[in-house]
Each structure stands twice: as structure tokens, then as C-alpha cells.
N, C-alpha and C positions, 0 to 999 in steps of 0.2 A: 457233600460236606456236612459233617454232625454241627448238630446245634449246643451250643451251651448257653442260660442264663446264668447271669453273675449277679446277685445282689449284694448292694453294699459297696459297691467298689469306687465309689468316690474319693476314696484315701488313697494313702501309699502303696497296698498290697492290692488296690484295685486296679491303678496304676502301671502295676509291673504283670499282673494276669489279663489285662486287654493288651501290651507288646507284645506278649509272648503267646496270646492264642487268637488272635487276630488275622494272620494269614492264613491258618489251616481249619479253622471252625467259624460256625457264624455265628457270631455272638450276638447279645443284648446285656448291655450294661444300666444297670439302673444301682441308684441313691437318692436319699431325701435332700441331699447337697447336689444340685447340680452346676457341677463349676467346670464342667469343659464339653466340648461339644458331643461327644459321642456316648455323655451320660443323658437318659431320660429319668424323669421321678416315679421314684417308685418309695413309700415307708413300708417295710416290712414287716413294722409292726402290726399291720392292719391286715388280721390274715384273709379276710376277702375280696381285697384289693390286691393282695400277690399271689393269691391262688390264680385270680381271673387274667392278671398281667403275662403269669409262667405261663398258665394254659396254653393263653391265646397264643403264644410264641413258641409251641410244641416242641421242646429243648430236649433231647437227647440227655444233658445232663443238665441240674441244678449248682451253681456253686453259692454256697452263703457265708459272705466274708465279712458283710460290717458288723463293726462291735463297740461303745465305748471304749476306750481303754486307756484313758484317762484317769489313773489312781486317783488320785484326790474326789475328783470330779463323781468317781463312782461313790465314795464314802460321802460324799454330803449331796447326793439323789439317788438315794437307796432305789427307792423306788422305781426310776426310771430306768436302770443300772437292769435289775432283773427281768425289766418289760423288753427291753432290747439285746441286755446278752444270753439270755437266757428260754422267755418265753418263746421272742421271735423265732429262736432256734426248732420250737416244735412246732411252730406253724412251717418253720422250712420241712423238718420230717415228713407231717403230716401232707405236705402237696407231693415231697419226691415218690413219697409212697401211695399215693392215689394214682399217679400217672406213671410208678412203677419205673424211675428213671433214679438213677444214682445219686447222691447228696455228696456235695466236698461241703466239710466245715473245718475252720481255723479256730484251734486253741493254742496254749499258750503254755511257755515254760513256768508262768508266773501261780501255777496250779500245784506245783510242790513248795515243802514250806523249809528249805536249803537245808537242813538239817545234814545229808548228805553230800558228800565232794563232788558227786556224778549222777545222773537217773539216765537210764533206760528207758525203753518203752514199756518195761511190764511193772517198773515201782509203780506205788501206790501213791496218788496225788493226796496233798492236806492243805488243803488252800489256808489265807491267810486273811486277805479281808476278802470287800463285796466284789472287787474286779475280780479276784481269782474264783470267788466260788461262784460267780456268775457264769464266769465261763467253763470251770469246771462243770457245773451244771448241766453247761449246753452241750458238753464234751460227754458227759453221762448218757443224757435221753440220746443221744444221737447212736452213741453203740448199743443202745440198750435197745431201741425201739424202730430206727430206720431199717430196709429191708436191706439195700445196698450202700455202702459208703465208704470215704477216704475220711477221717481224721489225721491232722497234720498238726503237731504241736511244733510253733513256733519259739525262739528263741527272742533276742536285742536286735527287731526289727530295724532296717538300714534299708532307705526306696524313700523313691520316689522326688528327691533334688527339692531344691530350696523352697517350694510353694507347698509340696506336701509332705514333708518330710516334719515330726514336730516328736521329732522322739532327741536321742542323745548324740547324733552325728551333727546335726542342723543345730542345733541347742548350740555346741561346741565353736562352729565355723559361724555361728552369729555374733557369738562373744568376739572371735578372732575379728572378723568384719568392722565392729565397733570399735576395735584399737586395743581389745585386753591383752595383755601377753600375759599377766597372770592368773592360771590356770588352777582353779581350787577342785581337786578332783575324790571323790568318794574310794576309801582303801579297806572297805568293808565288805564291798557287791560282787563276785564270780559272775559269768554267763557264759552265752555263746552266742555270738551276732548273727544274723540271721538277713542275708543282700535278696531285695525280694524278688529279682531278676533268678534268681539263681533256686531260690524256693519255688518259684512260676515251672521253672521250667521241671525241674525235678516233680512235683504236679502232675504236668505233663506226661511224663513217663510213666508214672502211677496208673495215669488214665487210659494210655495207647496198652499195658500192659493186662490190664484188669485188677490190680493185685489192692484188692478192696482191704481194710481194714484199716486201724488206727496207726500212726506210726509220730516219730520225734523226726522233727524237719529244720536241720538247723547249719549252717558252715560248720567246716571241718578244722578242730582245732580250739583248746577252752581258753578262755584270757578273765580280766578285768576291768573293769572302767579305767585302770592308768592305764593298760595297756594299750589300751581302743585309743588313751586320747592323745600318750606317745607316738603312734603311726600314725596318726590324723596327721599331726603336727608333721611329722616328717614329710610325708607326702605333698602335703602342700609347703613344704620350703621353709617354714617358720620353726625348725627345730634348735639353732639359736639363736632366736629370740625371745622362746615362752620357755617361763618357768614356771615348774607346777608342784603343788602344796597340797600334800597330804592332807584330807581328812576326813574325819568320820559322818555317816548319816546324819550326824544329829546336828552338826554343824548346816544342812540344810531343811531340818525339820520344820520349819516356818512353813516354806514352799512344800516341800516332800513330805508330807506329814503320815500318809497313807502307808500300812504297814508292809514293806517288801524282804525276800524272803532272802540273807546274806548270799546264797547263791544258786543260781537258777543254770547250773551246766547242765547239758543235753548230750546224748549219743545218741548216733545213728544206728542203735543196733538192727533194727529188724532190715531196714534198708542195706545195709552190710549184708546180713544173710543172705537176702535176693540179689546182691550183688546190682543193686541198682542206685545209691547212693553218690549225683553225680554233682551236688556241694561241693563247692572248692573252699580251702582252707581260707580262715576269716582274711586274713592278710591281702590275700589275692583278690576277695572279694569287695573289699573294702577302696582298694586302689582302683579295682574296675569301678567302681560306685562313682568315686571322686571324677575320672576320667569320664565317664559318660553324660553327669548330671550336674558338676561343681566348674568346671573348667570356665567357661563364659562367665559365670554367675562370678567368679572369684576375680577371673581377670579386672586389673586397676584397684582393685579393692583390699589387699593387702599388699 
């Protein structure tokens, strides 16, 4: 059984990469958050502490997944923003390539700056603020300088159910929880949701196959934030009861103040080419998400 290290994976996309590689490899899971049992601590920011951690656990591969990714939060701790999405990233380089073992790293769609209706895997990213160019960053050194490796540009991350989930599905079904029915939704944002069950495992496939290089990793199918939060709603029952109201960014600039890019859609092209691209369309995904992770958690509660 091959080994993998995972760092970082105390979040949502950590989450969904120990279900899904847990029975056929043997992991180590570490984060400076340890909030479930089968994470130990590890900061990765500290690259002689995770040099000595990977070592001593002789991993066949490296995966390094945590990242802020907290827009706001990036723009007002500059500093701490590039030490962790950024630096950490070539401290991950620098061990996968000392012990000669593969590197996965997660980027991000939020590295082009929407100008475009659609990107590829071979546009040109132009980040916008510090979360994008952090990670863009660490998307750079990583092809530029690692010997082997998987880059997988993520899309509107969806994982990980009510405890770790802190992006825009859990956002949504907390308002609903509370008794909103009206739904103030942004008609400015394009993307493409990204179930991180279904990213893990597509991963996966990358991994068993060899097929090293950078690629866009995201559900099949472009929408918008109304679209996401019309299926929300339908899915869980409440589609006449909420009613939702247009409007712009700026309408939650107070909160959202951090500059994001009008639209961050993804294709799968090179995963098309290889014929490997086993993302199901967001819809599908999103229902599977609800049904796996929300069902209990919802019960009694609207």
C-alpha cells in the first residue's frame, strides 16, 4: 500500500481527500487545526518541522492543500497571506524534491481576473488581489521548479457539511436555518462549483494514471451565484417559500470588500483530451453534496 502525506487538510478539501484515499493508501494527515481525530499537527509553515514530519513518514507522495482563502482576511494580513500561500508552498517543493516523491498542489480559479467568459488550462492567469496572487504564486514555483507534480485549479469549492464547510453553500443553508426566506443574491459573479468529493477523487485518477502536470479541476457545467442558490433552494424543499433579490457586489461590499474577479468559469480541457475528466455536472453534484452531508443536519430545522 503507497503512502501519501497530506498537509493542510483540516478543512473541507481535507476532508473529502482522507474519504476518498483512505482505504487504498496509507495516509498521514496533518494541520495546525486539529479538530478531528485522525488529524495530527503539523504548521507547514515551519519548513524544518515538515521536512522532519514528511521524512520520518516515507510517503510515496506529498499532497499540500491548506491555504488561507479567506478574501478579506488575505487583504488585511498581507503578510501572513504570502508566508502560508505562498512561501509554505516551496518549502512543500523543496522536500518533494529532496526525497524525489510527487507534489499535488491546489490552486485556484480565483487566479484569473474574469475578463474572459471561459479559461482553459493554458490562459494566462492575472490575479487580482493577495489571495489570488498568493496562490497564484504558489501555482508558479510549483511548475516552474518541482521535479514531479499534479497542479489542479479549483473552482466555488462545495465539501465538507456544516462544520467545515464556510464558503457559499453553508453561508446560504445558515441563513435558511435562521428563518430567512429572503435571499439577497450577487448577479454579477459567473464560476463553476467545484464538490470536493468528486475533485478527491478525479485526484485520484490523476495519481493511479501518472499524468503529472497542471490541469483545471472543476464540475461539469458553468452557472452563477442565483443559479447555485435556485437549486439550493429547490433541493431542499424551500423553493416556494424564498424569494430572492437581485444584486450587485457592492450591495455587500462592507463584508466582501476584497476585490474578486466577475467571473472565474473553468474548463476541463486537458482532462477532456486524456479522456479522464470524471466531474459530474455541478447539479448532480451539488444534490449528492446535500444528500450526503445536510440531510440530518437540516432535519427539524426548516
Amino acid at each position: 500500500m503507497k503512502k501519501i502525506y497530506i498537509a493542510g487538510s483540516g478543512g473541507m478539501l481535507g476532508e473529502a481527500f482522507y474519504r476518498v484515499f483512505k482505504d487504498d493508501y496509507e495516509i498521514k494527515c496533518t494541520d495546525k487545526d486539529v479538530n478531528t481525530d485522525w488529524l495530527s499537527f503539523l504548521d507547514f509553515r515551519d519548513l524544518e518541522k515538515y521536512k522532519q514530519d514528511v521524512e520520518s513518514f516515507k510517503p510515496d507522495y506529498l499532497f499540500h492543500l491548506g491555504a488561507y482563502t479567506d478574501l478579506e482576511f488575505c487583504e488585511l494580513n498581507v503578510d501572513d497571506t504570502y508566508a502560508t500561500n505562498t512561501l509554505a508552498v516551496e518549502n512543500a517543493v523543496y522536500i518533494a524534491n529532496a526525497l524525489e516523491i510527487p507534489l499535488l498542489y491546489i490552486s485556484t480559479a480565483g487566479i484569473f481576473d474574469g475578463k474572459k467568459d471561459l479559461y482553459d488550462d493554458w490562459d494566462m492567469p492575472n490575479p487580482l488581489g493577495h489571495y489570488a496572487r498568493s496562490k497564484y504564486m504558489g501555482e508558479r514555483y510549483v511548475v516552474e521548479h518541482a521535479h514531479k507534480y499534479i497542479v489542479c485549479r479549483a473552482g466555488w469549492m462545495m465539501g465538507g457539511g456544516p462544520e467545515k464547510d464556510k464558503k457559499f453553500i453553508n453561508k446560504l443553508i445558515k441563513q435558511l436555518v435562521s428563518g430567512k426566506r429572503d435571499l439577497y443574491i450577487v448577479n454579477d459573479k459567473d464560476g463553476t462549483p467545484t464538490f470536493t468529493i468528486d475533485f478527491a477523487n478525479n485526484v485520484k485518477e490523476l495519481i493511479k494514471k501518472e499524468y503529472w502536470g497542471l490541469y483545471n479541476l472543476v464540475c461539469k457545467g458553468q452557472t452563477s451565484r442565483r443559479e447555485v442558490a435556485e437549486e439550493l433552494v429547490e433541493i431542499i424543499g424551500l423553493k416556494n417559500e424564498v424569494t430572492f433579490h437581485d444584486v450587485t457586489s457592492e450591495y455587500f461590499k462592507d463584508t466582501y470588500f476584497a476585490q474578486r474577479p466577475p467571473c472565474e468559469r473553468l474548463v476541463n480541457k486537458k482532462l477532456e483530451l486524456r479522456n479522464l475528466n470524471v466531474m459530474q455536472d455541478w447539479r448532480v453534484a451539488l444534490k449528492q453534496y446535500i444528500d450526503m452531508y445536510f440531510v440530518d443536519y437540516l432535519k427539524d430545522k426548516i
